[in-house]
C-alpha positions in Angstrom: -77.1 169.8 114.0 -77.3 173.4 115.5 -75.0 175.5 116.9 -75.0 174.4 120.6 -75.2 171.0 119.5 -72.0 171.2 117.8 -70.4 172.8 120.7 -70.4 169.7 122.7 -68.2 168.1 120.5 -65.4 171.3 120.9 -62.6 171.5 122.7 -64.2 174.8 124.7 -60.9 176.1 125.0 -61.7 179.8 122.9 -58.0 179.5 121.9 -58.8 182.0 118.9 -57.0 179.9 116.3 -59.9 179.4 113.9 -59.5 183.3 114.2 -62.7 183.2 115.9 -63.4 184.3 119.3 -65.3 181.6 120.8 -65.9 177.9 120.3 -69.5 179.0 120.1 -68.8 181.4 117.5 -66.8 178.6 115.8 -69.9 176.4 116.0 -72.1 178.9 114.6 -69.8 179.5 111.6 -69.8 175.8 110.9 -73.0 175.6 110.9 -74.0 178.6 108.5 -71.4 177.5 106.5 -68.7 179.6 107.1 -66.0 178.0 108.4 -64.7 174.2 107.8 -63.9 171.3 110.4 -60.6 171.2 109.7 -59.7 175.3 110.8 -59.9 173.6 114.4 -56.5 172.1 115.2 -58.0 169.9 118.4 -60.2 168.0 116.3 -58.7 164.7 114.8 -59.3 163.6 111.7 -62.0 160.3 113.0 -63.8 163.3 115.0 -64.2 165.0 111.4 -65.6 162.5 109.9 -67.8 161.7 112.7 -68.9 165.5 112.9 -69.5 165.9 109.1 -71.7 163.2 108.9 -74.0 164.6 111.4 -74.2 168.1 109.7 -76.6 169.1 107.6 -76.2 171.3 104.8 -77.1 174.8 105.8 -78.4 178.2 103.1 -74.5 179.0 103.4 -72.9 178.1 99.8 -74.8 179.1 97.0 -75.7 175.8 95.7 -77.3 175.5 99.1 -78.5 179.4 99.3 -80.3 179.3 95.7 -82.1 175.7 96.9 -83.3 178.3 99.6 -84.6 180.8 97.5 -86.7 178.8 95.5 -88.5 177.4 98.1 -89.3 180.6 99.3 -90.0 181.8 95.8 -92.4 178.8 95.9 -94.3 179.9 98.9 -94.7 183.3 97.9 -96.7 182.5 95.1 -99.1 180.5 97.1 -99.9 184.6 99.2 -102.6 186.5 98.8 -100.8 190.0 98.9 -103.7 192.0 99.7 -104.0 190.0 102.8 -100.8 190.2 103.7 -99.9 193.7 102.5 -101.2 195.6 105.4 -100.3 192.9 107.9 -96.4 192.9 107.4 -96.6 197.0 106.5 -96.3 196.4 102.5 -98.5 197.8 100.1 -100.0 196.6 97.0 -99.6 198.1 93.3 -100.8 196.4 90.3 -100.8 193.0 91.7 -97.7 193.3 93.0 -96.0 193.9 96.6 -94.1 196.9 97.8 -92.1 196.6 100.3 -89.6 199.4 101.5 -86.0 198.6 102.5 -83.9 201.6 104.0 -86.0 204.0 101.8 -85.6 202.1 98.6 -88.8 199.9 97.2 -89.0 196.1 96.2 -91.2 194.6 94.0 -92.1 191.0 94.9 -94.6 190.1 91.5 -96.9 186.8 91.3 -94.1 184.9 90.2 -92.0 185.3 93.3 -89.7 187.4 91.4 -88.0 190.6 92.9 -87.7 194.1 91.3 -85.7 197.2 92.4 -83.6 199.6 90.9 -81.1 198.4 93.4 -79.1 195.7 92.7 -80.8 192.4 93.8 -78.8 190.2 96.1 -78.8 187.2 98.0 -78.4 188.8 101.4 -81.5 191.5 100.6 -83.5 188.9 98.9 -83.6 185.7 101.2 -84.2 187.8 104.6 -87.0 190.0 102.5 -88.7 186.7 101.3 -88.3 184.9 104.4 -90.3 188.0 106.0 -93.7 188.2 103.3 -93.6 184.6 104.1 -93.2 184.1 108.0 -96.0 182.4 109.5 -95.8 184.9 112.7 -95.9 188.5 112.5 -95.8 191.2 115.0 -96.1 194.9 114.9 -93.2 197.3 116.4 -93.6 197.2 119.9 -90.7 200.1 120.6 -89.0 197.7 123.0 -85.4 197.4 122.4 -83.5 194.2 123.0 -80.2 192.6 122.3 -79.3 190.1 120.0 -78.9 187.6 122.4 -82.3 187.8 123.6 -83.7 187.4 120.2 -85.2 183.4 120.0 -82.6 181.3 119.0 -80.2 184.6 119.3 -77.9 182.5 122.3 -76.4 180.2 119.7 -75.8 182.7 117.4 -74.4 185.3 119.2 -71.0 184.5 118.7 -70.8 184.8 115.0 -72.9 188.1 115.4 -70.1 189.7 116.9 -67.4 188.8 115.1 -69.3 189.5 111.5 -71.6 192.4 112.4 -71.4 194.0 115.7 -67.0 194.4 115.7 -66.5 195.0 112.3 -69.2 197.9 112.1 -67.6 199.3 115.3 -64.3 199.4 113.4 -65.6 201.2 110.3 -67.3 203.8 112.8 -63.6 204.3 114.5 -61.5 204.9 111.3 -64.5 206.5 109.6 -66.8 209.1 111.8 -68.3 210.7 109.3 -69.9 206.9 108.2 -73.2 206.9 110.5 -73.8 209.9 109.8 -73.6 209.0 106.0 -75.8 206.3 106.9 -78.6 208.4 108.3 -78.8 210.0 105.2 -78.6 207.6 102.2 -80.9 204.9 103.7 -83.4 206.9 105.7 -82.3 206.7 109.3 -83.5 208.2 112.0 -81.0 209.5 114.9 -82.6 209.7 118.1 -80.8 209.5 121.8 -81.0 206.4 123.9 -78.9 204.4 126.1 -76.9 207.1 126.4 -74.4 206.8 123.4 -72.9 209.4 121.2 -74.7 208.3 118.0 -78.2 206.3 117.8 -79.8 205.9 114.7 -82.3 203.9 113.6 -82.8 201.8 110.6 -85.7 200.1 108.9 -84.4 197.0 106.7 -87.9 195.9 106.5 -90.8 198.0 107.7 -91.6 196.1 110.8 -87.8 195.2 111.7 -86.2 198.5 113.4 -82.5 198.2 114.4 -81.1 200.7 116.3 -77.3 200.9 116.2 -76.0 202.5 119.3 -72.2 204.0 119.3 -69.8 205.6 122.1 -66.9 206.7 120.8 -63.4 205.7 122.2 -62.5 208.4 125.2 -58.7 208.2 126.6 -58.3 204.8 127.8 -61.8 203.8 127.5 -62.3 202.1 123.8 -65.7 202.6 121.8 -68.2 200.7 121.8 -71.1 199.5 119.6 -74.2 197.7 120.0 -77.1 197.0 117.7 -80.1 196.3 119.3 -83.6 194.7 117.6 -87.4 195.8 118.2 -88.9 192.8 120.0 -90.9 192.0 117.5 -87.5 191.2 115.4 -87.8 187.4 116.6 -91.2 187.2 115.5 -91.0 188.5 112.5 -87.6 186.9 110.8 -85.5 183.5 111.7 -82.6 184.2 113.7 -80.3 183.0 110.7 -82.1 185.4 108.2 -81.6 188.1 111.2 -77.8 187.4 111.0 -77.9 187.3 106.9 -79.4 190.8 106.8 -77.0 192.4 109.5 -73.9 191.0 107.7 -75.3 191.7 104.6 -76.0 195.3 105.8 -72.2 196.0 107.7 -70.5 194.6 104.4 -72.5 197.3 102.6 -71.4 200.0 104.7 -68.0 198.8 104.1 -68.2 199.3 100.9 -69.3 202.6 101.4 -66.8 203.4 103.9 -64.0 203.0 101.0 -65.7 206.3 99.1 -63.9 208.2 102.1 -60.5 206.9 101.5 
């Protein structure tokens, strides 16, 4: 069941007591795994049952998220990386594949495996194996679009918000000097466009651009923050390994928000 699908079955009232804001978002949640049935107090306990039968389980517990992994590990040795290498902007080194994430190097080896001198985890390694083994690919097209207008973004967009787009405009509220910080440890670019106080660009994989656009709050009007995606975004990652990376990402910069304090 995606999503929408489960939407139907809402009450559509976007009361916010799932302490979400949306019964799209709510749905979305569910779905990745994040959020249970029984957080939505207009649901009885026969429209439960009836619900959780129809779900599938999603990557969203680990159980589920390691099942995930392996099948991906499973493709990736079936590649032939000197194909794919210049394809999906990698490069090749001693059999293996280099790939650059936000100025650091992975090593994916024969066996599927993946090296860095960063800590490996889940929310790095599934989008980064998910993207070597895409059957589309797309080079940077220097078109800048929305989440929402990413395919399948719609459904999603919801949960985006409230887990990547709001909380990283909070950390850039109570912390200024954090894009900034940013730029520097993890290779990012600032440039100027749509007019916002800070833009800076960021490249998670080397053909997946985001650019983070922030205005900063001024008098009554509060800030604002938008990421937006290189079209070639949609092509080049599944819309739930899109979301995985940006959360992944704004729970990073969390983290390193909490040096400053």
């Amino acid at each position: 069941m995606t999503p929408l699908e489960l939407y139907k079955h809402l009450p559509q009232t976007n009361c916010g007591r799932c302490l979400l804001p949306s019964c799209l978002a709510f749905a979305a949640a569910i779905v990745a795994g994040g959020k249970k049935l029984t957080e939505c107090p207009y649901l009885s306990e026969q429209q439960q049952e009836q619900l959780t039968g129809s779900l599938q389980p999603r990557a969203g517990t680990e159980p589920d998220q390691a099942r995930f992994i392996d099948r991906l590990v499973e493709k990736i040795r079936t590649i032939d990386f000197p194909q794919i290498a210049p394809v999906i902007g990698a490069t090749c080194n001693n059999g293996h594949l280099v790939i650059n994430s936000l100025g650091k190097d992975f090593v994916i080896d024969r066996q599927g495996e993946l090296h860095s001198e960063c800590h490996i985890i889940p929310w790095v390694k599934a989008p980064m194996l998910s993207y070597v083994t895409n059957t589309t690919h797309q080079p940077i097209t220097g078109e800048w679009i929305t989440f929402r207008e990413l395919n399948g973004g719609i459904e999603w967009q919801g949960l985006f918000t409230s887990r990547c787009e709001r909380p990283l405009q909070r950390l850039a509220d109570d912390h200024p000097e954090l894009l900034g910080d940013i730029i520097d440890l993890f290779m990012g670019r600032q440039t100027r466009a749509f007019d916002a106080d800070i833009a800076l660009t960021l490249y998670p994989l080397p053909h997946f651009p985001i650019l983070i656009c922030y205005q900063a709050p001024e008098e009554d009007l509060e800030s604002q923050l938008t990421i937006f995606f290189d079209a070639c975004c949609g092509v080049n990652l599944h819309i739930k390994s899109i979301y995985t990376l940006c959360a992944g990402l704004v729970h990073m910069f969390d983290k390193i928000s909490k040096l400053h304090i």
